[in-house]
C-alpha positions in Angstrom: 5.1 297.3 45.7 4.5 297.9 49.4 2.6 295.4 50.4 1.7 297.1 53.9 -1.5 297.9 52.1 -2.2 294.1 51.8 -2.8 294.2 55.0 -5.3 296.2 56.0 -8.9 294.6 55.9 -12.1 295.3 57.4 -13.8 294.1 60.0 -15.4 290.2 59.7 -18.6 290.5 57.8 -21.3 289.2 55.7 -22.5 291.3 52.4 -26.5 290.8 53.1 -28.8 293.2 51.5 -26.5 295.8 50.3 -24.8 295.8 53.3 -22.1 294.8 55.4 -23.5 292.7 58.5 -20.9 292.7 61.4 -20.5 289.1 63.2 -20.1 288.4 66.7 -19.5 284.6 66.3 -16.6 282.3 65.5 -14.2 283.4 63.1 -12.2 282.0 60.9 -8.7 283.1 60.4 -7.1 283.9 56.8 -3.1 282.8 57.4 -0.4 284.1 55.1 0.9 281.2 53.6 4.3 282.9 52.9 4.8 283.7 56.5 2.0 282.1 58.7 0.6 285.6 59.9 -2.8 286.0 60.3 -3.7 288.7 57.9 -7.5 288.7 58.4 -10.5 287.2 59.6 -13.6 286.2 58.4 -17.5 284.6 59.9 -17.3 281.6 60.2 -21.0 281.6 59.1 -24.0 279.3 59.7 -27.2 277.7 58.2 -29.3 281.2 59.6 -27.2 283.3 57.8 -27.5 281.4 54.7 -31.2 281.6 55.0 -31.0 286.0 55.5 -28.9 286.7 52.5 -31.1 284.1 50.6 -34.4 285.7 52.0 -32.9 289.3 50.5 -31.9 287.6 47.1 -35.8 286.6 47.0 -36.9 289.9 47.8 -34.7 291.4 45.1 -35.3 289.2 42.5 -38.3 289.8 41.0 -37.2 294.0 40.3 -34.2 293.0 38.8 -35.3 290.2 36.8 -37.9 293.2 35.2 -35.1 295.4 34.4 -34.0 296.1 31.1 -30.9 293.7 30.0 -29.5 297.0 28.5 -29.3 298.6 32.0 -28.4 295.4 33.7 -25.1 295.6 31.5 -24.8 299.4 31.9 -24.5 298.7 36.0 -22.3 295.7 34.9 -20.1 297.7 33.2 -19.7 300.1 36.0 -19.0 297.2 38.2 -15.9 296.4 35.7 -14.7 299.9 36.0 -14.9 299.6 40.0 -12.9 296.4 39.4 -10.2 297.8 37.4 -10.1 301.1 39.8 -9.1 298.8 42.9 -7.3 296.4 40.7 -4.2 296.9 42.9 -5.8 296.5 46.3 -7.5 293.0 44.8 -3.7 292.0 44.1 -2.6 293.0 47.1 -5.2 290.6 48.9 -4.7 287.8 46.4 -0.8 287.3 47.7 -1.3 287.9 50.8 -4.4 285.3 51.5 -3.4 282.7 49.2 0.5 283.7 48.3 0.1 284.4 44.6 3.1 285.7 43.2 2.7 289.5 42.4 4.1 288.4 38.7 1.0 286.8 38.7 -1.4 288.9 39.9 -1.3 291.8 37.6 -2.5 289.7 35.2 -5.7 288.1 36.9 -6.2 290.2 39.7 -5.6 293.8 37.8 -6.5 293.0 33.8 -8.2 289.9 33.4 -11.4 290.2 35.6 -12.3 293.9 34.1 -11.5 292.2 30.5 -14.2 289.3 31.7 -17.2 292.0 32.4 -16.3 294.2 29.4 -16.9 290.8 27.1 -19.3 289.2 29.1 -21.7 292.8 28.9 -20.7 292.6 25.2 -22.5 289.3 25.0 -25.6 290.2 26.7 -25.8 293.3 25.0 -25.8 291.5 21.7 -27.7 288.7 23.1 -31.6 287.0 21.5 -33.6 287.8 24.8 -36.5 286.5 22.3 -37.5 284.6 19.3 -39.9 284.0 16.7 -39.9 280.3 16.1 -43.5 279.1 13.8 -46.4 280.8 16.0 -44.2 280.2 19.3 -42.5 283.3 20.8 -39.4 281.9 22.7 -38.5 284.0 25.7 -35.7 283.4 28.2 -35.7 284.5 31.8 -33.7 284.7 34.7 -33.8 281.2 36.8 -34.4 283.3 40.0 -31.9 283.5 43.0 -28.1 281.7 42.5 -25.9 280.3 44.6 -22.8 280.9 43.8 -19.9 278.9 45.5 -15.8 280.0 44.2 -12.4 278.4 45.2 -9.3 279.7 46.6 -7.1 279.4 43.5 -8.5 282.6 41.6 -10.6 284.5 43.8 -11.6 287.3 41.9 -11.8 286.1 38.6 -13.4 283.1 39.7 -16.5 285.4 41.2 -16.7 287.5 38.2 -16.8 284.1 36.1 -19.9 283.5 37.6 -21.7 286.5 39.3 -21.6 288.6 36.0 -23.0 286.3 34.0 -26.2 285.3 36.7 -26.7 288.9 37.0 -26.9 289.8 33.2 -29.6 287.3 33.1 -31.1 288.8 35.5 -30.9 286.3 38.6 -30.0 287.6 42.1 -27.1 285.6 43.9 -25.6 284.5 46.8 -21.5 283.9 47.1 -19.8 282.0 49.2 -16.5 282.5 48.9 -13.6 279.8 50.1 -12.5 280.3 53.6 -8.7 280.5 52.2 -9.6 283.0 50.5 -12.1 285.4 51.0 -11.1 288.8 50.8 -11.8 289.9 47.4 -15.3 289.2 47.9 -15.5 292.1 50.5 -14.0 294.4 47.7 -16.4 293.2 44.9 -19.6 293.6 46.9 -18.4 297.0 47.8 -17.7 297.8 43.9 -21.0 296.4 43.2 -23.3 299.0 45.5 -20.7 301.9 44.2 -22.4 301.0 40.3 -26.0 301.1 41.3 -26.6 297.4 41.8 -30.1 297.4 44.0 -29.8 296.2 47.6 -30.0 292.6 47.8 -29.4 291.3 44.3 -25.8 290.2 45.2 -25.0 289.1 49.0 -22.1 287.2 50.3 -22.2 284.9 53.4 -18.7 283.5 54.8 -18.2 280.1 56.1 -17.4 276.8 55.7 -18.4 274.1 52.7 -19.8 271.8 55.0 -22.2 274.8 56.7 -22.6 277.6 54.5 -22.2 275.4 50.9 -24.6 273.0 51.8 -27.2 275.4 53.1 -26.8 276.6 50.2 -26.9 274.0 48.0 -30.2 272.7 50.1 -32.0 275.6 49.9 -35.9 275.5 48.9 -35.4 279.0 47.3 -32.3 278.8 45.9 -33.2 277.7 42.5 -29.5 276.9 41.1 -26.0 276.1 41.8 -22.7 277.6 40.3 -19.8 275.4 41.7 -15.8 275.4 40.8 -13.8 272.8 43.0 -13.1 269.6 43.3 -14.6 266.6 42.2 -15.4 265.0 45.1 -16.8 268.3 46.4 -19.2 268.8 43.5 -20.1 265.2 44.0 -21.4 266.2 47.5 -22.8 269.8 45.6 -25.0 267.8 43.1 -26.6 264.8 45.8 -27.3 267.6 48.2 -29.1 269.8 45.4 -30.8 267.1 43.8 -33.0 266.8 46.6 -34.8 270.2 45.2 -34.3 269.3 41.6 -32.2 272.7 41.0 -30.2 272.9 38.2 -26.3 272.7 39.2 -23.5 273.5 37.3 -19.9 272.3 38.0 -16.6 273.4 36.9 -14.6 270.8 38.5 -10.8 269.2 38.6 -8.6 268.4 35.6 -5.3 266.8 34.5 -4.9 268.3 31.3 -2.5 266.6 28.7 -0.1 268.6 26.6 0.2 266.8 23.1 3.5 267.8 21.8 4.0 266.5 18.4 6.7 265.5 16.6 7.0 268.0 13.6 6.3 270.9 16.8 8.8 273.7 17.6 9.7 271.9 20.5 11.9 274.7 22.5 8.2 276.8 22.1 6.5 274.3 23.0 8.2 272.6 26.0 8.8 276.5 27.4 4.8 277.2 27.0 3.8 274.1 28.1 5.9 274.4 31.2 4.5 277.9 31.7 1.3 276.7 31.8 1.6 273.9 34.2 3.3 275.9 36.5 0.9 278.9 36.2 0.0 279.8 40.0 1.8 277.1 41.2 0.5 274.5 39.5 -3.0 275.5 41.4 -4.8 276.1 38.3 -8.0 273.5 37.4 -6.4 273.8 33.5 -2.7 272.9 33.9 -0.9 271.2 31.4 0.1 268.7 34.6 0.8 265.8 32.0 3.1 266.8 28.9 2.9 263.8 26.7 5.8 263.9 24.4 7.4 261.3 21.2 9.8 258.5 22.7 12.4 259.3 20.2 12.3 263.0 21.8 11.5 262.2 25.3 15.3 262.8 26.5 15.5 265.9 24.2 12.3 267.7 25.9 13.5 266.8 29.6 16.9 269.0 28.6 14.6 272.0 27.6 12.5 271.4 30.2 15.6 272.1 32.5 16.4 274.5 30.8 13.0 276.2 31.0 12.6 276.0 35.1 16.1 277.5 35.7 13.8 280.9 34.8 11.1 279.8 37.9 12.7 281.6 40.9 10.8 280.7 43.9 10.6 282.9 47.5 8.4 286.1 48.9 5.4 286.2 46.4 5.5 290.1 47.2 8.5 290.6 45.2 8.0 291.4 41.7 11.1 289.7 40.3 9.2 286.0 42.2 7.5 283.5 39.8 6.5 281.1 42.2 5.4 281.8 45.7 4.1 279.2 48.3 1.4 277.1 47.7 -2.1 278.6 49.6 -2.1 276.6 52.7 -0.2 274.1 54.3 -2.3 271.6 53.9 -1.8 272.2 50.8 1.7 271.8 50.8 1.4 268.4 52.4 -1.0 267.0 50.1 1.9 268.1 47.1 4.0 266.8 49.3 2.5 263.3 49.4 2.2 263.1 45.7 5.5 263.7 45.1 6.2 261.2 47.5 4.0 258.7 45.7 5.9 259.6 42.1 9.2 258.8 43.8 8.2 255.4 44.9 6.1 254.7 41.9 9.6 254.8 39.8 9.2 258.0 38.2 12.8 259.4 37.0 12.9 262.6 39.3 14.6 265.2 36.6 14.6 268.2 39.4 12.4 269.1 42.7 11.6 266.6 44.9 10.4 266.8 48.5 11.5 269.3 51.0 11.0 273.1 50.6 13.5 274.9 48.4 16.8 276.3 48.9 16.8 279.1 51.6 13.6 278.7 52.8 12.6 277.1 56.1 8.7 278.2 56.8 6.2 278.7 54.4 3.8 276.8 52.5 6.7 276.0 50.0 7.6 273.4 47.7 9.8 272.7 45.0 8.9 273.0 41.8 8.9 269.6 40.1 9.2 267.6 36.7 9.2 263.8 36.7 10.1 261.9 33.2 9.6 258.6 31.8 6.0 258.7 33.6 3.5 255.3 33.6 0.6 257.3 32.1 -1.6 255.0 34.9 0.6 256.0 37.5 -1.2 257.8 40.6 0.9 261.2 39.6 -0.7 260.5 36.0 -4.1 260.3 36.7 -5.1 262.2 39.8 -4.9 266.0 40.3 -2.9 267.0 42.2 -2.9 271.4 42.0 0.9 272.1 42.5 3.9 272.3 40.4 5.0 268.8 39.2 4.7 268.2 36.1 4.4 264.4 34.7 6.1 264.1 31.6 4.6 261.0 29.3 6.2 259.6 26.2 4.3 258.3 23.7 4.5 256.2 20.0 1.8 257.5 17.7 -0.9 260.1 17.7 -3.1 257.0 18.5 -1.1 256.0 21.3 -1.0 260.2 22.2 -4.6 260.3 22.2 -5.1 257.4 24.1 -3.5 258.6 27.0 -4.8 262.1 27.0 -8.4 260.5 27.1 -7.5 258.0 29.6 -8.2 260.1 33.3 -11.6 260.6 34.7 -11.2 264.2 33.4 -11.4 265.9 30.4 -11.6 270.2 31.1 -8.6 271.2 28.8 -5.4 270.4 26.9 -2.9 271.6 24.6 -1.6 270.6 21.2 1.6 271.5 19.6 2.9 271.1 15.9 1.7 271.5 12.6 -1.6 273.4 12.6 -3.6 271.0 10.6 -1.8 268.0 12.2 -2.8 269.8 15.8 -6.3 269.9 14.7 -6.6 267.0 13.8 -5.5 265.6 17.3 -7.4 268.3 19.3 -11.0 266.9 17.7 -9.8 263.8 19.3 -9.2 264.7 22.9 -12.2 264.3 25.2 -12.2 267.6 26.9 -13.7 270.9 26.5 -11.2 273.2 26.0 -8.3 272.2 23.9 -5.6 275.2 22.6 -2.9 274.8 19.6 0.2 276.3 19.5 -0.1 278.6 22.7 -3.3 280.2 21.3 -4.7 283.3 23.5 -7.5 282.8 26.2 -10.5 284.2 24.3 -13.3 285.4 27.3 -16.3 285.0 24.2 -15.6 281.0 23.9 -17.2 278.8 26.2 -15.2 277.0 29.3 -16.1 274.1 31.0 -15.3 269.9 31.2 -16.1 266.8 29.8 -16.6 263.5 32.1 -16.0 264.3 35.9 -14.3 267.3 35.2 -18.2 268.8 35.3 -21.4 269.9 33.7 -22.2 273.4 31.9 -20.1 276.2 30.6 -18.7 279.8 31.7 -17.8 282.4 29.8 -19.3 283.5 26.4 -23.1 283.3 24.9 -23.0 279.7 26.7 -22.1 281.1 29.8 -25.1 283.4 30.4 -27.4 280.7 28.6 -26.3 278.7 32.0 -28.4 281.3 34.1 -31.3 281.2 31.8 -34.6 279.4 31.6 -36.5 279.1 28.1 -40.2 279.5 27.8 -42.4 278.9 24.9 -45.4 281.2 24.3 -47.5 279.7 21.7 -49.9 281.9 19.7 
């Protein structure tokens, strides 16, 4: 692909009221982190602006929350359409604000989001807006105006994770979108006027966490929360909203554990846990960052886990034939960095990566792609996320021993199981996270997503997913 393209964006902007709102003020600068360019710009926005795009959410509310849910899905489903028609410019922006390889981005820049709406309209479609319960009539509302706040790692998807599901139930929102990447937003608000959405249901103000988040999150009439990030950011999300009482939901860090079992296929499993660890860099809430694996096969797995990474090239994320590009930022890069600094010291055995960018590449936000064996499962690189390629591999004695350390982080969003199916199962009831796949399984959009423990509170996707933006009443009679 040319990615000339990538780099044409508009002018800095807020989305306020069906509109874009050009911005005199500071800016802040969207870098390339392939190259260093400065590809766009973006408001750096401020506690007023906030306040305007929430003042138009208000105002819009109370006409959307009236209309039909069978046309809110009909202008939903548009808005999927929209997404899938400008699939390629979306892509475009993904590698070139946060260097996501173009191997990459087909899949959630160009299928997955459109995929997301079609299933999420298919649930509220098919959704039980009431209920007869004894002489109570159950009814359940939109909670009123969102605010929804996305990360860098998977910009568009991330926003359609969220926004489709508050607007189904009828809520009006307000995005802020991560200053490292914010250019999809621009493309979505766009797609969502070209489907009919009413002026002022869906706004989005630029700007920092610790300015346009917090306004946010500190509203009086914001009446919920939608966060993905870190912990220790939806720590600050929840104190700041819990001044207002609004209801807060959090989709937070991870360090998933890969169970690989001993009567496994272990080339399969080593190659697809690999694959998933290393998905987008490693930058991905949901890796497999801890593959915890027998003793008696721990030597065995590290050969096929060579094996596996000779297939990772690394370089320009624009090139198609590229499965790793650089990591978004470079402070990113240095906080990888530092952890795989710590792992080296800590007496992890280094089975390939290490620090330093790789071969042939002097600039960038680059790192190597690393595995580390015989891992202390309390080790700092076992327990702490740290949203890059190195992945800690863990051996283990018994499916006791297996589960033990899978449950023993702060964090509990997903994990994997491979080997026998029933054997698998049997270990995935175990683990204390909310999402736990066997044998590879498929990402299903209609089952519900979300953590256990610090990894967060609430659930996207599925019938749980748009019960998140709901309030239940009870009308006796």
């Amino acid at each position: 692909m040319n990615t000339d393209t990538a780099l044409t964006f508009p002018s800095p902007a807020h989305w306020i009221d069906g509109l874009a709102v050009p911005f005199d003020g500071p800016l802040i600068e969207v870098v390339n982190p392939a190259t260093g360019d400065v590809v766009a710009a973006v408001p750096d926005g401020t506690a007023s602006d906030a306040d305007r795009a929430v003042a138009a959410a208000s105002a819009a509310f109370p006409g959307w929350a009236a209309t039909d849910p069978a046309e809110r899905a009909a202008v939903v489903r548009r808005m999927g359409a929209g997404l899938e028609r400008r699939g390629e410019e979306i892509a475009a922006a993904m590698t070139a604000e946060m260097g996501a390889a173009r191997s990459l981005t087909g899949t959630l820049a160009v299928a997955l989001p459109p995929m997301t709406v079609a299933a999420l309209a298919d649930v509220a479609e098919k959704f039980p807006w009431t209920e007869e319960i004894a002489n109570s009539l159950i009814v359940r509302e939109p909670v009123g105006v969102v605010a929804a706040i996305v990360p860098w790692n998977f910009p568009v998807q991330q926003i359609v994770t969220k926004v489709v599901p508050a607007l189904l139930a009828g809520n009006s929102v307000v995005l802020k979108p991560a200053e490292a990447a914010p250019l999809a937003a621009r493309i979505f608000a766009e797609v969502t006027a070209e489907a009919g959405l009413p002026a002022g249901v869906f706004n989005v103000v630029h700007g920092t966490g610790q300015v346009v988040g917090e306004a946010l999150a500190a509203h009086p009439r914001v009446d919920m929360v939608s966060f993905t990030g870190s912990t220790r950011a939806g720590r600050r999300v929840s104190a700041v909203a819990s001044e207002t009482v609004k209801r807060v939901a959090l989709e937070l860090g991870g360090k998933s554990a890969n169970i690989i079992l001993p009567d496994a296929d272990l080339k399969a499993a080593v190659t697809a846990g690999l694959a998933v660890a290393w998905a987008n860099n490693g930058q991905v809430c949901g890796a497999y960052s801890r593959m915890l694996v027998p003793a008696e096969l721990h030597d065995r797995v590290v050969g096929l886990l060579r094996e596996a990474a000779a297939e990772y090239t690394v370089g320009d994320p624009a090139d198609d034939s590229v499965r790793l590009g650089p990591l978004a930022s470079e402070a990113q890069r240095e906080r990888v960095t530092a952890y795989i600094e710590r792992g080296i010291a800590d007496g992890a055995t280094l089975v390939l990566g290490g620090l330093g960018r790789p071969d042939g590449l002097t600039g960038g936000a680059y790192v190597r792609p690393t595995i580390f064996a015989d891992v202390d499962p309390g080790s700092v690189i076992a327990q702490e996320e740290i949203f890059g390629p190195v992945l800690a591999v863990i051996p283990y004695t018994d499916d006791d021993h297996a589960v033990e350390i899978a449950n023993s982080t702060i964090y509990g969003l997903t994990g994997a199981v491979f080997g026998e199916e029933e054997h698998a199962m049997a270990v995935a009831r175990r683990m204390r996270t909310g999402q736990v796949d066997i044998n590879g399984a498929r990402f299903n959009p209609f089952a519900p997503f979300g953590g256990y423990k610090q990894s967060g509170n609430g659930r996207e996707y599925g019938r749980q997913g748009l019960e998140e933006f709901l309030e239940t009443k009870a009308i006796q009679r």
